[in-house]
C-alpha positions as CSV (number, residue, x, y, z in Angstrom):
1,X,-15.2,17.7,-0.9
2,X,-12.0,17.8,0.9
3,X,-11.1,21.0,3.1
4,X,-7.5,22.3,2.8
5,X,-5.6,24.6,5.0
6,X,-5.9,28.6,3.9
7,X,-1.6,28.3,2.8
8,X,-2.9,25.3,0.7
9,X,-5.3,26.9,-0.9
10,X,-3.2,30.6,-1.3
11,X,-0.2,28.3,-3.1
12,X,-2.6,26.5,-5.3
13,X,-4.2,30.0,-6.3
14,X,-1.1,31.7,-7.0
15,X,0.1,28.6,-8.9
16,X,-3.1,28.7,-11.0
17,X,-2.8,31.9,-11.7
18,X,0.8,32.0,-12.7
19,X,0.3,28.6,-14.9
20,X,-3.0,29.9,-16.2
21,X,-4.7,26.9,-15.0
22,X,-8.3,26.3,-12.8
23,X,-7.3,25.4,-9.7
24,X,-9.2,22.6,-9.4
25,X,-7.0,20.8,-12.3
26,X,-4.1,21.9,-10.6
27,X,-5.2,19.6,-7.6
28,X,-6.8,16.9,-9.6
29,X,-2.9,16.4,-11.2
30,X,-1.5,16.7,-7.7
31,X,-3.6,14.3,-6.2
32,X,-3.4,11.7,-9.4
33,X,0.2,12.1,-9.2
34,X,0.3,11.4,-5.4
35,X,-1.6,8.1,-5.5
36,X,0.6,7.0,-8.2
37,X,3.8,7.3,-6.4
38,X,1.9,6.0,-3.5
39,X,0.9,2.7,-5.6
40,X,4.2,2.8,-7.1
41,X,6.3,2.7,-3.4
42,X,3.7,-0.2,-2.2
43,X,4.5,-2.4,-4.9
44,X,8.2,-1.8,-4.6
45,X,7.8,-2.7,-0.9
46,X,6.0,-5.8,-1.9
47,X,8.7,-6.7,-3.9
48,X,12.2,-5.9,-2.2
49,X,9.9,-8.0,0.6
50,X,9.6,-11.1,-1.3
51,X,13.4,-10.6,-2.9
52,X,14.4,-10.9,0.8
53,X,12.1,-13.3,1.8
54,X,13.4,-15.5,-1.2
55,X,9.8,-15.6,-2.8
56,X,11.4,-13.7,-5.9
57,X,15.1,-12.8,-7.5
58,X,16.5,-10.2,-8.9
59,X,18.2,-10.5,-12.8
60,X,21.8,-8.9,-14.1
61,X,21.3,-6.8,-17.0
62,X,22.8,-9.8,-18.9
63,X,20.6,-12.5,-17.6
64,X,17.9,-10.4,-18.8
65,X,18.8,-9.2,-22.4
66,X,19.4,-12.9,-22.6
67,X,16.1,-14.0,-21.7
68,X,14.6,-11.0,-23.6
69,X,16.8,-12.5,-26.7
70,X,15.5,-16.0,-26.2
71,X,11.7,-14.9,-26.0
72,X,11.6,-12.7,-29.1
73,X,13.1,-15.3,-31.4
């Protein structure tokens, strides 16, 4: 189980009352959506790494509609 402070747990209350929700949903979606923007910012670090490292490159918009074109004829 993970403890949170008593303001925590008064905001996530109120919130599940007000949203007609159990609270334990409530932090079950916070928590999901916290560790998806956490993966999320990781593998955009990853990335803009290996751009400036020259392991990767970045695409105009027109470079790649035309490779989108050219792999779905």
């Amino acid at each position: 189980m993970i403890a949170v402070p008593a303001y925590l747990e008064e905001s996530f209350l109120h919130v599940a009352e007000v949203e007609h929700q159990p609270v334990s949903k409530l932090i079950e979606t916070a928590l999901i959506e916290f560790l998806e923007d956490y993966q999320d910012a990781r593998i955009a670090e990853k990335e803009i790494r290996e751009i400036r490292n020259g392991e990767s490159k970045v695409l105009s918009l027109t470079d790649a509609k035309k490779l989108y074109d050219e792999l779905v004829s």
